[in-house]
N, C-alpha and C positions, 0 to 999 in steps of 0.2 A: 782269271778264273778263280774261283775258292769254291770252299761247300758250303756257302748261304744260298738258300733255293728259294724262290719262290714263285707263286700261281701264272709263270708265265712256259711255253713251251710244252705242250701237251700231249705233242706225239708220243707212242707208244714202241719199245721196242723190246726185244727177245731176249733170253735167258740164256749163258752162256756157263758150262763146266770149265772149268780153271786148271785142270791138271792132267798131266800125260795118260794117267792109271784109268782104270775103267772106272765110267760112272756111277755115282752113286743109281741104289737100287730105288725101286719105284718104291714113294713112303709115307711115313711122318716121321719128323725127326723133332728133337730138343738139339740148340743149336746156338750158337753165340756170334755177334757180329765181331769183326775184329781187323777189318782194314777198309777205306773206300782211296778210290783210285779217280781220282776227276779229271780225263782225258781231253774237253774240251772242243771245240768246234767239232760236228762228223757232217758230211753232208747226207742225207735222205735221196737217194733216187727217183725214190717212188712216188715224194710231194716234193721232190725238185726243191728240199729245204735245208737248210739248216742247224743242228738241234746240239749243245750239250749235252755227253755223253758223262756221266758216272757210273763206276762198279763198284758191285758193294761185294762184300765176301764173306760167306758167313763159314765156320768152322761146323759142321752137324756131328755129331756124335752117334757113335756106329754101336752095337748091341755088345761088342767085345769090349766099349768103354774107350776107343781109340776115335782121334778125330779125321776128318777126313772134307775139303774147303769144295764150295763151289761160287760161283761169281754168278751175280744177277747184273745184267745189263740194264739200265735204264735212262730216260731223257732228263737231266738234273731241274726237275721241276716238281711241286705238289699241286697246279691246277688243280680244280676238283677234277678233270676232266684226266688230270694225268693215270697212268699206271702206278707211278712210284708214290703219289699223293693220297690214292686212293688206297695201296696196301700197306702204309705207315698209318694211319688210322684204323686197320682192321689190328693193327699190331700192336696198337699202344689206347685203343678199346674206345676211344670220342672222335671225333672230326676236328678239322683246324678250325682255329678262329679265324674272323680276315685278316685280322691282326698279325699271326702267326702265319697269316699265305704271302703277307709281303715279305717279310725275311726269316726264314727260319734256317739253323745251324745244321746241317745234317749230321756233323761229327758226334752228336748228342747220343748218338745212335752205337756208339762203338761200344763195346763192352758189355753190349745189352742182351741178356737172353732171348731167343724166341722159338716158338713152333715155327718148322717147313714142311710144306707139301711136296714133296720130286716126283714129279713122272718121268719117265725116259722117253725121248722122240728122236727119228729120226732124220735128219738134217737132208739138205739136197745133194751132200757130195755122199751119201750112202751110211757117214760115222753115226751114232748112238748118242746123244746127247741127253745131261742130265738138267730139265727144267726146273724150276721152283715155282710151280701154280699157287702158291698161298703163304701170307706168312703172317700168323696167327699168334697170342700172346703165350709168354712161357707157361710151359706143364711143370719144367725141371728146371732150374738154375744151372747154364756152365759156362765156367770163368773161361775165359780168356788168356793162353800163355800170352799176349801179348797184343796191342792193338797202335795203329799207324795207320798213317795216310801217304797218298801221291797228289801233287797236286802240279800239272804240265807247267802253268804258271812261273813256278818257283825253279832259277835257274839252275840252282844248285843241284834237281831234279833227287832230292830227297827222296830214298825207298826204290828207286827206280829198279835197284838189282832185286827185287824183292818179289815184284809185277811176275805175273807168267809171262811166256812168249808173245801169245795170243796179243795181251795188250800192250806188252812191246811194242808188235806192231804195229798197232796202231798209233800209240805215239811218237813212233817213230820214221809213220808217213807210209806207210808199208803196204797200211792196208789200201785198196783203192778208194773207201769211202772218206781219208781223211784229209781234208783241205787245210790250205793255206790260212791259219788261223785270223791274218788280219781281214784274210780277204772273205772268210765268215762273219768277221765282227762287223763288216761294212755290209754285209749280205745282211745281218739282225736288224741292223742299224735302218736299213734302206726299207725294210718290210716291218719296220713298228714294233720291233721286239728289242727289250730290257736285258740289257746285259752288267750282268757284276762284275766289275774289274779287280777287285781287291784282292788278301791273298788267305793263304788258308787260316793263319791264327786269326783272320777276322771273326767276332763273336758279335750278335745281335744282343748288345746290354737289355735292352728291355725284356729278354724272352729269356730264364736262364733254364736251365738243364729239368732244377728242380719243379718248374711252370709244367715241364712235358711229361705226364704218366705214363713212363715207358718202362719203369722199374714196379 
């Protein structure tokens, strides 16, 4: 696994708050990205599939000037067809090239200002969760005390104490949607889908940071 994504994996999935405290309040926010976590194999129940799971985390900033994180759940893909594809373009204001749909860096992403949309929903066990409906280019610039990655790949499991619970568990088989990551790779493999093996410092030379108008 790494964070090179591209146009393959199109399912869509849900929004996830990242921390114990009550959720952020229904909004717009100014906001900064500042970790992605690439968990890797999850299986889909629903299409009996597959899919690449990343979380991205953004820090929003609250009216008192303090910050306060929520995690977007998504399938590590930009299809056009995907969710995560289709709101990185609303966010950095053009469309991908094709070029850019075969391998693009997600990590480009880290340190980046943006607008969030949160509505609050709630969930089937009864909790209040905070979604992120939209995430639109910055109004306000805000830095980042610090940005990093997870990447399951990586044995040394770099950042792992860093992860909330939530996707502890999951990496850590916990949750019931997460398989046997070979026995996913041979699941992609069998059904015609592209998987990237490499690791996370992988960087697509021909596409660099400064090519993406995210700043």
């Amino acid at each position: 696994m790494s964070l090179m994504v591209s146009a393959y994996e199109s399912k869509n999935n849900n929004h996830f708050d990242g921390g114990k405290f009550k959720p952020l309040d229904s909004g717009t926010y100014d906001a900064v990205c500042d970790a992605i976590a690439s968990v890797g194999p999850i299986l889909n129940p629903k299409f009996n599939s597959v899919q690449n799971i990343v979380y991205i985390k953004f820090d929003a900033k609250l009216p008192d000037g303090s910050l306060k994180d929520i995690w977007l759940r998504r399938t590590q893909s930009i299809h056009p067809k995907s969710k995560l594809g289709k709101e990185l373009e609303v966010w950095r204001g053009r469309g991908f090239t094709d070029e850019e749909r075969k391998s693009f860096n997600l990590a480009s992403i880290l340190g980046v200002s943006a607008q969030i949309v949160v509505q609050q929903n709630q969930g089937r066990n009864g909790k209040t969760y905070s979604d992120i409906v939209a995430i639109l280019p910055p109004r306000n610039k805000v830095e980042a005390t610090e940005t990093w990655t997870f990447d399951i790949a990586d044995p040394a499991r770099e950042n792992y104490d860093k992860l909330p619970k939530f996707i502890k568990n999951v990496v850590d088989g916990k949750d019931a949607d997460k398989v046997n990551e070979n026995n996913a790779i041979n699941r992609m493999q069998n059904a015609g889908m592209e998987e990237d093996l490499g690791n996370i410092g992988d960087i697509d030379q021909s596409i660099t940071i400064e090519d993406i108008p995210f700043n």
